[in-house]
DSSP file (Angstrom, degrees, kcal/mol; ACC not computed):
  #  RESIDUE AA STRUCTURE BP1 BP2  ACC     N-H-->O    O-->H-N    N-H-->O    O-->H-N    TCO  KAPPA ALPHA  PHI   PSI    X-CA   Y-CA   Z-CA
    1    1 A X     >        0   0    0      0, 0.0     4,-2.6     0, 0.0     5,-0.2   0.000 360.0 360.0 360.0 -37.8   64.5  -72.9  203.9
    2    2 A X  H  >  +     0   0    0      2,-0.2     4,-2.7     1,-0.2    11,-0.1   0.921 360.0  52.0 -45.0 -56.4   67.6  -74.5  205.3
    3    3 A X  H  > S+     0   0    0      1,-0.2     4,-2.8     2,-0.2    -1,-0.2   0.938 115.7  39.8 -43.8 -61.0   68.5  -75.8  201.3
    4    4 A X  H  > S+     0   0    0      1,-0.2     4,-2.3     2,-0.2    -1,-0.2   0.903 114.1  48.2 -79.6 -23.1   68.1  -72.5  199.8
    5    5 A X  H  X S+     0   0    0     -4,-2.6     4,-3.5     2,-0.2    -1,-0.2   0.945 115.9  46.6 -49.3 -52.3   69.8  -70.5  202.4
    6    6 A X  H  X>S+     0   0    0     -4,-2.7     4,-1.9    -5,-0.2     5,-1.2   0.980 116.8  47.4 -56.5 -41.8   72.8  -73.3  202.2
    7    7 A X  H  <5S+     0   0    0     -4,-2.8    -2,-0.2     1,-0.2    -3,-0.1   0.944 114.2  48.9 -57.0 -58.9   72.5  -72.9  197.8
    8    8 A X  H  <5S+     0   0    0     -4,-2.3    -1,-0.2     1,-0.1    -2,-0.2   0.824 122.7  29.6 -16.8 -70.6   72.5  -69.0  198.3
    9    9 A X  H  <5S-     0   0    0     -4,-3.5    -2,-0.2    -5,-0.1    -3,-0.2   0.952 105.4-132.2 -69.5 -80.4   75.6  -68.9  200.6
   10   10 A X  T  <5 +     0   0    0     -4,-1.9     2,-0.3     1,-0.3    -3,-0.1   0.429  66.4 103.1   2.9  75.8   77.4  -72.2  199.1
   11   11 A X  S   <S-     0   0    0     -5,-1.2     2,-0.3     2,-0.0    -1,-0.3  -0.693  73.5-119.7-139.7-165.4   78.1  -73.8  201.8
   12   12 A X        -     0   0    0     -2,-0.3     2,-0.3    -3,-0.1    -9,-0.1  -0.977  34.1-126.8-159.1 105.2   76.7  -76.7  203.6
   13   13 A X        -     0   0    0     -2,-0.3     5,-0.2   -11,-0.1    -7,-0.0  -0.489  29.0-101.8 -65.7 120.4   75.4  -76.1  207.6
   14   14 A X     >  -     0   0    0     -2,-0.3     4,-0.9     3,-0.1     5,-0.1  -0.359  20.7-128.6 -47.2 136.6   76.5  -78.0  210.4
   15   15 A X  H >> S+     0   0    0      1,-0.3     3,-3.2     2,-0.2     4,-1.5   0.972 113.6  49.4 -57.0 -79.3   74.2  -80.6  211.6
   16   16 A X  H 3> S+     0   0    0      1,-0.3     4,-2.7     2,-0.2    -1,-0.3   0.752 112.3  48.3 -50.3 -32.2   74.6  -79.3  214.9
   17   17 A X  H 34 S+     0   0    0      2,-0.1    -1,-0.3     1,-0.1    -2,-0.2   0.770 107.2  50.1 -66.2 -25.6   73.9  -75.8  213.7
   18   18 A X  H XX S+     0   0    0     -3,-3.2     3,-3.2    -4,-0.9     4,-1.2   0.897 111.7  58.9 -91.3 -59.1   71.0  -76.6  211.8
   19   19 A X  H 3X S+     0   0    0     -4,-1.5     4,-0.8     1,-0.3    -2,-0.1   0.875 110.2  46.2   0.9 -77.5   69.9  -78.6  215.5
   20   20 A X  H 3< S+     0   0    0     -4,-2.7     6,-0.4    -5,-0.3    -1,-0.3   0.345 102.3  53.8 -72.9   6.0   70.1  -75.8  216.9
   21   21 A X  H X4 S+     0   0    0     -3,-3.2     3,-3.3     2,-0.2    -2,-0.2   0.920 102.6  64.6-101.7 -74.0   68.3  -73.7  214.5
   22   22 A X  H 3< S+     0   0    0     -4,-1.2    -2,-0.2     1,-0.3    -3,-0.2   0.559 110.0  43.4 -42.2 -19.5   65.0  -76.3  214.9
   23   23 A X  T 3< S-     0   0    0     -4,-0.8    -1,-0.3     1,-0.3    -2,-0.2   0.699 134.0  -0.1-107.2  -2.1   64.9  -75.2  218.4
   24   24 A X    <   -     0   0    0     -3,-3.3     2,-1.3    -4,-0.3    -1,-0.3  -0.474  63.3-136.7 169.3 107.4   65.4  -71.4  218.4
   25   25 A X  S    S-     0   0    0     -2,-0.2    29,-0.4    -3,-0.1     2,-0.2  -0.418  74.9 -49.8 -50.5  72.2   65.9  -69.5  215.1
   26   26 A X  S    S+     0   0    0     -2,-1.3    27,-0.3    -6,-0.4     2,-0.1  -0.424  78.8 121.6  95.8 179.5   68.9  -67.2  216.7
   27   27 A X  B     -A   52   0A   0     25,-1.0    25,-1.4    -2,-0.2     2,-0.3  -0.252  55.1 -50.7  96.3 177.2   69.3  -65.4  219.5
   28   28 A X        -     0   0    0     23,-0.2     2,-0.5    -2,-0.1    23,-0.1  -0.773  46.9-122.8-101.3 146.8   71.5  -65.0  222.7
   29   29 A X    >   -     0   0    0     -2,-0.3     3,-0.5    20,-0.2    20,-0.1  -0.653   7.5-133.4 -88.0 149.7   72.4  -67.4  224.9
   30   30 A X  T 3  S+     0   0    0     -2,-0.5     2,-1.3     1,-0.2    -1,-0.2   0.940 105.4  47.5 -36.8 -66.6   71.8  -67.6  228.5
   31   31 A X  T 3   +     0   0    0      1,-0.2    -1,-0.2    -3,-0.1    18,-0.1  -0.465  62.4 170.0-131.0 118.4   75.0  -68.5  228.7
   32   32 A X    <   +     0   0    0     -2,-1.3    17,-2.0    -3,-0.5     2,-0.4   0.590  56.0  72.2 -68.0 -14.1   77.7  -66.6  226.8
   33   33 A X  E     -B   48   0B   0     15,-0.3     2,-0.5    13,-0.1    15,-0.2  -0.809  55.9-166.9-120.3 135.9   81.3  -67.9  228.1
   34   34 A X  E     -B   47   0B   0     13,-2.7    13,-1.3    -2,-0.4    11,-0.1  -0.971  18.7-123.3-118.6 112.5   82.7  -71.2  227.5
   35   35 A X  E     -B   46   0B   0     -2,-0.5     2,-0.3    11,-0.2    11,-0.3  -0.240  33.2-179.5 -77.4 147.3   85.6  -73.0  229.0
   36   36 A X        -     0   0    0      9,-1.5     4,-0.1     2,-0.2    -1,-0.0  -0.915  34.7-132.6-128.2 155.8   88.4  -74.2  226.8
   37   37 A X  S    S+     0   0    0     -2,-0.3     2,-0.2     2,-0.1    -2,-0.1   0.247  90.6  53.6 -79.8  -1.7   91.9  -76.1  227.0
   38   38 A X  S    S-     0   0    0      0, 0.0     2,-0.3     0, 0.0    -2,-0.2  -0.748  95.7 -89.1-117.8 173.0   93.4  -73.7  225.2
   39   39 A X        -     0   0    0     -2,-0.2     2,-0.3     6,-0.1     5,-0.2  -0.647  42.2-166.0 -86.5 163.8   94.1  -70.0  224.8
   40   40 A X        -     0   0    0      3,-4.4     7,-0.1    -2,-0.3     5,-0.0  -0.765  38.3-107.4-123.2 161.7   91.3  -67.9  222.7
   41   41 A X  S    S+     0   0    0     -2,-0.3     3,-0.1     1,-0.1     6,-0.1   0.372 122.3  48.1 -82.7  11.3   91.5  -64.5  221.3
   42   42 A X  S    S-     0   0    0      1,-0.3     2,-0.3     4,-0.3    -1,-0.1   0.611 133.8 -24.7-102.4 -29.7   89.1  -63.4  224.2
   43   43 A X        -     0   0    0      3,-0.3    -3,-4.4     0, 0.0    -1,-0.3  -0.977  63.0-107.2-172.2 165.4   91.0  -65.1  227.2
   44   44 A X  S    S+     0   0    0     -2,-0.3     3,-0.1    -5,-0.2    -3,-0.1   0.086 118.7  36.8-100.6  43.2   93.6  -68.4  227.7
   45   45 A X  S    S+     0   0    0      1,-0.6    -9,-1.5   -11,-0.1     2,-0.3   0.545 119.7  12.9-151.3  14.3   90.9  -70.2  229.2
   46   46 A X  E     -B   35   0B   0    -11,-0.3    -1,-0.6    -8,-0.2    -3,-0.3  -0.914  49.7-140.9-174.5 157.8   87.2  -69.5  227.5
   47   47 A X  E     -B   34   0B   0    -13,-1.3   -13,-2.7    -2,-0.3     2,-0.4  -0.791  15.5-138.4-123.9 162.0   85.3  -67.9  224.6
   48   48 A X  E     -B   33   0B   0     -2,-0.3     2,-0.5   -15,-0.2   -15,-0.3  -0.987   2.4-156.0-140.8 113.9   82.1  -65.9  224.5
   49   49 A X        -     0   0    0    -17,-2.0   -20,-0.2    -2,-0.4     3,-0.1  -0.911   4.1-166.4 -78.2 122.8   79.4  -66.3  221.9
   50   50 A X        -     0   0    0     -2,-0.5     2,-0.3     1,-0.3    -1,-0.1   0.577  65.8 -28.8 -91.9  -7.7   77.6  -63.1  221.8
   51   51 A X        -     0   0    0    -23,-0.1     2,-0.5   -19,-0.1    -1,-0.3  -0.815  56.2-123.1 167.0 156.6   74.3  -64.5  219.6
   52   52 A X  B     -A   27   0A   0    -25,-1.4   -25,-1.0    -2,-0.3     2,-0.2  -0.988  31.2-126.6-142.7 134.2   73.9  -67.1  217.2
   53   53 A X        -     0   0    0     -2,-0.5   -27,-0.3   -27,-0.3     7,-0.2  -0.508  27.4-160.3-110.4 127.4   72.5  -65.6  213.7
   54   54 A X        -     0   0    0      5,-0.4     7,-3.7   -29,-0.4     8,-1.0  -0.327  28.6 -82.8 -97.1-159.4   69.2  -67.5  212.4
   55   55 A X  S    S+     0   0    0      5,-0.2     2,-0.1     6,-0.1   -30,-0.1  -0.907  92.4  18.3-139.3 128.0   67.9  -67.5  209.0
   56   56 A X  S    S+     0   0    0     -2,-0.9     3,-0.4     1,-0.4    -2,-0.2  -0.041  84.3  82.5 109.3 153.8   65.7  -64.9  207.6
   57   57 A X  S >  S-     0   0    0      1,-0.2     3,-0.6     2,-0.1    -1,-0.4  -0.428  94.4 -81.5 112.1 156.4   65.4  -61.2  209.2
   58   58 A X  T 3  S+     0   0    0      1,-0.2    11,-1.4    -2,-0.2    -1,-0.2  -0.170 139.3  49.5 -66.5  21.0   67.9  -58.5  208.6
   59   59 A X  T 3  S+     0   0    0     -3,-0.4    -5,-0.4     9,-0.2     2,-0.2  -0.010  87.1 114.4-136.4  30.1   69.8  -60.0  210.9
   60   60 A X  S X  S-     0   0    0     -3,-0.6     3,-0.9    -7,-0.2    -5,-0.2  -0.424  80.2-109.9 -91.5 148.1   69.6  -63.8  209.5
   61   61 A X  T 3 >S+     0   0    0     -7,-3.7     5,-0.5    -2,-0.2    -6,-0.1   0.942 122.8  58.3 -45.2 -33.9   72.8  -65.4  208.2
   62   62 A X  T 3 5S+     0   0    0     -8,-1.0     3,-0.3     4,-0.1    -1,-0.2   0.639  82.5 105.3 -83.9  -1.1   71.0  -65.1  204.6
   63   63 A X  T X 5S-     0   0    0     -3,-0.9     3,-3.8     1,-0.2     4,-0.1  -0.302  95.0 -20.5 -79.2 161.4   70.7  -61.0  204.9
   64   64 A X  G > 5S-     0   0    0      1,-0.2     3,-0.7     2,-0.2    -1,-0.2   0.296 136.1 -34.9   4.1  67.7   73.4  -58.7  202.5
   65   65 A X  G 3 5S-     0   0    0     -3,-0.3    -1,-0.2     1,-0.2    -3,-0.1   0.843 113.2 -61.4  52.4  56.5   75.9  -61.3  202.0
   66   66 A X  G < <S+     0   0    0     -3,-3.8    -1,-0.2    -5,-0.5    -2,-0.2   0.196 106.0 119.1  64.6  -5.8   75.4  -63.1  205.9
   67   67 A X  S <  S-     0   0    0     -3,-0.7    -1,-0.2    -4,-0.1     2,-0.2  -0.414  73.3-105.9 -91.9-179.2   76.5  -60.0  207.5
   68   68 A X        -     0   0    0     -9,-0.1     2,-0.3    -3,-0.1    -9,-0.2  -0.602  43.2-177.5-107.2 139.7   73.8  -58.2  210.0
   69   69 A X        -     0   0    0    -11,-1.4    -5,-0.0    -2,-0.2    -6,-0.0  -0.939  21.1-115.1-158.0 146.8   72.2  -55.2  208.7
   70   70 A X              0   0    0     -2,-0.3   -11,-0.0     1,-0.1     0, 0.0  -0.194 360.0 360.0 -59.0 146.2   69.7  -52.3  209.8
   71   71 A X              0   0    0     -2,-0.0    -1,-0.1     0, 0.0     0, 0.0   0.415 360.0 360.0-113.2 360.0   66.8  -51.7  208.5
């Protein structure tokens, strides 16, 4: 699924994305804020993931050109 998702899009997944995919397709994490050494466009000292997009679903990377949509 990984292959055709990457041919679809044309791009190539990060290993570490794809990792993380083989232990939970998507979802939010426990824990959304992340320290940094730099400034972010949320904050100068952290960034926030709000949910990391799996594949398949209306809400999968591979729905209506990767973006999330209702059904």
């Amino acid at each position: 699924m990984v292959y055709r998702v990457e041919g679809d899009l044309g791009v190539r997944l990060p290993c570490s994305y794809i990792e993380t995919l083989l232990v939970r397709n998507g979802g939010t994490p426990r824990n959304r804020c992340y320290p940094t050494d730099f400034p972010t466009s949320w904050a100068d000292d952290h960034f926030e993931i709000s949910g990391i997009r799996g594949i398949g679903g209306s809400w999968g990377i591979d729905s209506s050109s990767g973006r999330a949509v209702r059904t």
